[in-house]
C-alpha positions in Angstrom: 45.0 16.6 -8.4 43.2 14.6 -5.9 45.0 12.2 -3.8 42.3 10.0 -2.5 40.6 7.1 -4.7 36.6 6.8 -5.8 36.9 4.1 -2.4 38.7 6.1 -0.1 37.1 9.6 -0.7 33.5 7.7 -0.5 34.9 6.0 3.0 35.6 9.4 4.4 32.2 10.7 3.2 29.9 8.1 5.1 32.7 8.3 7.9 31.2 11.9 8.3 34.1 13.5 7.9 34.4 15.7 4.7 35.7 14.5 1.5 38.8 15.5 -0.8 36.4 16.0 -3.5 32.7 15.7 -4.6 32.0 12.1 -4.2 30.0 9.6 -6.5 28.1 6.9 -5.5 26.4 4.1 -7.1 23.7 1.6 -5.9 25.6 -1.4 -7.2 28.6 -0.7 -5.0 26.0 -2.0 -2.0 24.7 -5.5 -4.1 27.5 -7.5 -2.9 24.9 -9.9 -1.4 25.9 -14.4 -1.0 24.2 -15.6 -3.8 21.8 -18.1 -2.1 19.9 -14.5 -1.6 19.3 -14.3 -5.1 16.7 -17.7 -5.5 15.7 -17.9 -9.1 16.3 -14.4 -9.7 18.1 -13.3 -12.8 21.0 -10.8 -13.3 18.3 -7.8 -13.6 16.4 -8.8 -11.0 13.3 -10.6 -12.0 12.3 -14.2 -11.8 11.3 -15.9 -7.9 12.7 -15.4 -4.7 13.5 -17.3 -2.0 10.2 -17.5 -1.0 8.5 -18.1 -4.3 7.6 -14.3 -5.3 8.0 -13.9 -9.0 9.3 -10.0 -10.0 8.8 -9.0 -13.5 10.5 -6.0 -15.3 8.0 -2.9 -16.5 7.9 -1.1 -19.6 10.8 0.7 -18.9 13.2 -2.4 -18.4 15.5 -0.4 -15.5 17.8 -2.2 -13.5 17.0 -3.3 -10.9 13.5 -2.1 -10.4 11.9 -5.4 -11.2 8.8 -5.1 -9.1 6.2 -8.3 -7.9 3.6 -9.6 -10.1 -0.1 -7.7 -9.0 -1.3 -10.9 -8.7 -1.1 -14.2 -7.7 -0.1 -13.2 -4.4 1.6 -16.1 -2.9 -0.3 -15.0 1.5 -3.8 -13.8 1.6 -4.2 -14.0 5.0 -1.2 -12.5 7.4 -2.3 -15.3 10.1 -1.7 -18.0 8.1 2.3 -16.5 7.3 3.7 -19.7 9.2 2.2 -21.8 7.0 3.4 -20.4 3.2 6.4 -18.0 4.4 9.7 -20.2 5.3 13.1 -19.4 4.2 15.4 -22.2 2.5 17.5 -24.3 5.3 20.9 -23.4 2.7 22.8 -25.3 4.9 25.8 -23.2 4.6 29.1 -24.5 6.4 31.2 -22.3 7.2 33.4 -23.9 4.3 30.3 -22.0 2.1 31.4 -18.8 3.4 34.5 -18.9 2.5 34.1 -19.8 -0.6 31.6 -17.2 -1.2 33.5 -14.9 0.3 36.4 -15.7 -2.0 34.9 -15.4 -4.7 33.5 -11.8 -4.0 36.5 -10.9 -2.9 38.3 -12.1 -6.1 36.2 -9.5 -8.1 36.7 -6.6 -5.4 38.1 -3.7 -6.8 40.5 -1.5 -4.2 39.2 1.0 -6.0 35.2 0.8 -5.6 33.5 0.4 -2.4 32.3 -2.8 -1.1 29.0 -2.8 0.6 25.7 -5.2 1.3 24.2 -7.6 3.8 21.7 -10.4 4.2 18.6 -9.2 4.5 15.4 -8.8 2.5 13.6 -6.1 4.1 10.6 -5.8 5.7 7.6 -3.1 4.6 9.1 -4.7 0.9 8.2 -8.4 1.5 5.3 -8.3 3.1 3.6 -5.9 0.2 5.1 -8.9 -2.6 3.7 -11.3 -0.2 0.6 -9.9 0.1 0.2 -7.0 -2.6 -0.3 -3.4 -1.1 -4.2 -4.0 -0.1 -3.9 -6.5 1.8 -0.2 -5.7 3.5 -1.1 -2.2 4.3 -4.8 -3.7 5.8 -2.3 -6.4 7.7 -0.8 -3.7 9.6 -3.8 -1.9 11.0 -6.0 -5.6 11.9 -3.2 -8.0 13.0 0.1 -5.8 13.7 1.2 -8.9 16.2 1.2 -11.1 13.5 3.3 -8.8 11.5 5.5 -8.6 14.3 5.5 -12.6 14.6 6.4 -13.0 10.9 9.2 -10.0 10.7 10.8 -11.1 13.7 10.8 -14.6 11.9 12.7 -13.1 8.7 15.0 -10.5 11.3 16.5 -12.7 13.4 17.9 -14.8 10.6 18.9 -12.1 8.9 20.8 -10.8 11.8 22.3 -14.1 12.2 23.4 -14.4 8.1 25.0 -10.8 8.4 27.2 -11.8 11.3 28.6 -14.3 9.2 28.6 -11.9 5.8 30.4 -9.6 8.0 33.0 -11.9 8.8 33.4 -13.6 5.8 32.9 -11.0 3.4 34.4 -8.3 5.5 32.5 -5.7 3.8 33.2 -1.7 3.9 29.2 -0.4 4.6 26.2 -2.3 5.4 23.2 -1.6 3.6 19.6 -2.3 3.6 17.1 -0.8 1.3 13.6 -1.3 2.2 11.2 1.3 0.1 7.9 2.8 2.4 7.4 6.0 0.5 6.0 6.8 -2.9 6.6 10.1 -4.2 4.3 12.2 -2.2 4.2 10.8 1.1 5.2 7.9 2.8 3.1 4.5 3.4 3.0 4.6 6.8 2.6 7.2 9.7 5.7 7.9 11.6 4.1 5.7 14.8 3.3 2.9 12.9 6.8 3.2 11.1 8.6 3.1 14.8 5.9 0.3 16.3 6.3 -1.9 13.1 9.6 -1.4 10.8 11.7 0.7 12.9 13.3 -2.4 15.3 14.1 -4.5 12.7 15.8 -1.8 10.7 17.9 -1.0 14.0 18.2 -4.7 14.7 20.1 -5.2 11.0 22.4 -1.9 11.3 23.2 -2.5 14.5 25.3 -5.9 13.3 27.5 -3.7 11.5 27.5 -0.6 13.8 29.0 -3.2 16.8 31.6 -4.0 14.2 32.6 -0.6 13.3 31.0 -0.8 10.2 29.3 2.4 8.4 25.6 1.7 7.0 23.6 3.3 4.6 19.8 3.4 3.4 18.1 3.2 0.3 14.4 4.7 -0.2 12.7 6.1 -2.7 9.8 8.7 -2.4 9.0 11.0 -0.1 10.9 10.0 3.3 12.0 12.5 5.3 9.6 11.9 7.9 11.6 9.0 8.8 14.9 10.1 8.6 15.6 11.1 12.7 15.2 7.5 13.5 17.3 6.8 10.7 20.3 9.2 11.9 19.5 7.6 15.5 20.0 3.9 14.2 23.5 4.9 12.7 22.6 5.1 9.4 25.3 7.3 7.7 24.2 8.0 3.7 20.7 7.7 2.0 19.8 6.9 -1.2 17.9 8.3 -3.8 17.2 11.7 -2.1 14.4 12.8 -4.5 13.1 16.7 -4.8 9.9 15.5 -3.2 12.3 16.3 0.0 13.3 19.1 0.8 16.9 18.2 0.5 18.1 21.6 1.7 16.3 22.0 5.0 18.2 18.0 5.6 21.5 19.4 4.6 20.9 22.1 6.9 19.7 19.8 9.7 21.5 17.0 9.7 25.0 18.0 7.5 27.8 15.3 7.2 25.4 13.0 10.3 23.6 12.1 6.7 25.2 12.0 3.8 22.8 12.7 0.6 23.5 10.5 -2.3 21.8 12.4 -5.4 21.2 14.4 -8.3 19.2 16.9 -10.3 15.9 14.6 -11.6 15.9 13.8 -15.4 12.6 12.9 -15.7 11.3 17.1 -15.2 13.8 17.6 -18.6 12.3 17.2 -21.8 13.9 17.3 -25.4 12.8 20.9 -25.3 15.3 21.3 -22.6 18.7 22.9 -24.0 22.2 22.6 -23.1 22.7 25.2 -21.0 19.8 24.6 -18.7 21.0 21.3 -18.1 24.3 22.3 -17.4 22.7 25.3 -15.2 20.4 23.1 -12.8 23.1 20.7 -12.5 25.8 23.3 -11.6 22.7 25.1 -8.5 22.2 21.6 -7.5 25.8 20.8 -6.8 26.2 24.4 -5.3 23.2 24.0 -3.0 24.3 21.2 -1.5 27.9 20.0 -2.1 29.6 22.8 0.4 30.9 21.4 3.7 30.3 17.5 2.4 27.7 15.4 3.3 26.6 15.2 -0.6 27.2 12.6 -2.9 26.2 12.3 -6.9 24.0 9.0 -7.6 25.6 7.8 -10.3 23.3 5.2 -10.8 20.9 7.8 -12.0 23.1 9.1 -14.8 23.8 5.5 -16.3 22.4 4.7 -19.8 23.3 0.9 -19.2 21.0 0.7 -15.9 18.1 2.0 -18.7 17.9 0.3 -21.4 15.9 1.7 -24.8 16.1 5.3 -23.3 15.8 8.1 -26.1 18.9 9.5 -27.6 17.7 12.7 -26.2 17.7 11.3 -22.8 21.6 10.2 -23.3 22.8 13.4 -24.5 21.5 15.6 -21.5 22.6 12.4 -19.1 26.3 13.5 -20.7 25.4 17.1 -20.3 25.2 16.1 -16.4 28.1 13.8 -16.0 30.2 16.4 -17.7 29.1 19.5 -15.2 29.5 17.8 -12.6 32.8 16.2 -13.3 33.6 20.5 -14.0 32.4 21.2 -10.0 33.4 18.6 -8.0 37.2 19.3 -7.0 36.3 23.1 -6.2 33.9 22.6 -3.2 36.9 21.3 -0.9 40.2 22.8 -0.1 
């Protein structure tokens, strides 16, 4: 029987070292963020921002993807930034922290990991700011003032973080900030390292001077990116979707980058039996489970984070979580 805890055997994963047993992860264990980075925003994530940016849910209701509205965009000119982007003055004593710390701490688990930061992103804002036309078009006809207006949002991020980190005294750091769709990512890898790259290193590094592990969330296709990733510190990525070729990473960058995923539901069908299910899930965890550096995304295998899914859709999400619970003390002696 294993002798380490869901906390402890995910600490010695995105430590790099290699774990007692196959770990899990899930998205919400990094969402320990102060609430005055919420705004008007509701449990699932919709509702305003800080800045006025109103997210909606889609179709599929799945928490927390709630994306901007495609319209109404609140800057249509990345010049004029100084006059419509301003964060809150929260005022926060240091009499806030505490208390805010306290009361995240009071629902800390010894059990789960505790992870997050203050930050918003930065290839994320400026598309809700803006929408993608405009934002992407921002970056190739004014980069400077893209640079004015991120530096603007980084260096009071970096400033809150110091404080979450000691108030809140977290185990990782974590930033997600999404540049890739499926196929390929949003941005060439220059314009990635001119434009989002030092304010991704200037947030990690807040928790990497303290000692801190940090990991990554992206979506898509991002593997482009993911040397200057393993260069800023960053020590587990999230979702690692087949559009990657998650082997050739595992074989490149082993327990440096910890890959936090899972066989993809969404290429299953109710045609799909049982045993194929239970067959994918069992090559997926033997492909890239041995030696460590591998984590399940439980997030991905949670009926609550998706609500009105098909019954179908539960029973092969069962059909996963019981495989895998099957595999994941055998890997590691």
């Amino acid at each position: 029987m294993p002798t380490l805890n869901k906390r402890d055997n995910f600490m010695r994963l995105i430590n790099k070292q290699v774990p007692e047993y196959v770990p899990t992860y899930d998205l919400f264990w990094a969402f320990n963020m102060p609430p005055f980075l919420m705004g008007e925003r509701n449990p699932d994530f919709s509702g305003k921002d800080i800045f006025g940016v109103e997210y909606v849910l889609d179709k599929s209701n799945i928490i927390p993807a709630a994306m901007p509205k495609t319209h109404d965009f609140i800057l249509d000119d990345i010049s004029k930034w100084r006059d419509v982007i301003k964060i809150p003055d929260f005022n926060i004593s240091d009499y806030d922290w505490e208390i805010m710390a306290k009361e995240a701490n009071d629902r800390r688990s010894p059990e789960i990991p505790f992870g997050g930061g203050v930050s918003f992103g930065f290839f994320q804002p400026l598309m809700a700011f803006m929408g993608f036309s405009e934002g992407l078009s921002a970056y190739f006809e004014e980069p400077d003032e893209v640079k004015a207006l991120y530096d603007y949002l980084s260096n009071w991020s970096v400033e809150m973080t110091k404080k979450y980190i000691h108030y809140y005294k977290p185990d990782f750091g974590f930033l997600g900030d999404d540049i890739a769709h499926e196929r390929n990512p949003f941005l060439s890898l220059e314009m990635f390292q001119d434009l989002i790259a030092p304010y991704w290193r200037a947030f990690y590094a807040v928790f990497m001077d303290a000692g801190i592990p940090v990991g990554h969330h992206n979506c898509g296709h991002f593997e482009l990116y993911l040397d200057d990733l393993v260069d800023m510190g960053v020590s587990f990525w999230d979702p690692v979707q087949s559009s990657n070729d998650e082997s050739a990473i595992k074989a490149k960058f082993g327990n440096n980058l910890a890959l936090c995923a899972g066989p993809e539901m969404r290429f299953w069908n109710d045609n799909t039996t049982e045993e194929q299910v239970r067959a994918e899930t069992k090559e997926y965890c033997d492909r890239l489970a041995p030696g460590g550096g591998f984590a399940i995304f439980e997030f991905m295998y949670n009926p609550e984070m998706m609500p009105g899914i098909s019954e179908g859709e539960v029973k092969r999400i069962g059909w996963v979580r019981e495989e895998f619970e099957s595999l994941r003390y055998s890997y590691y002696k």
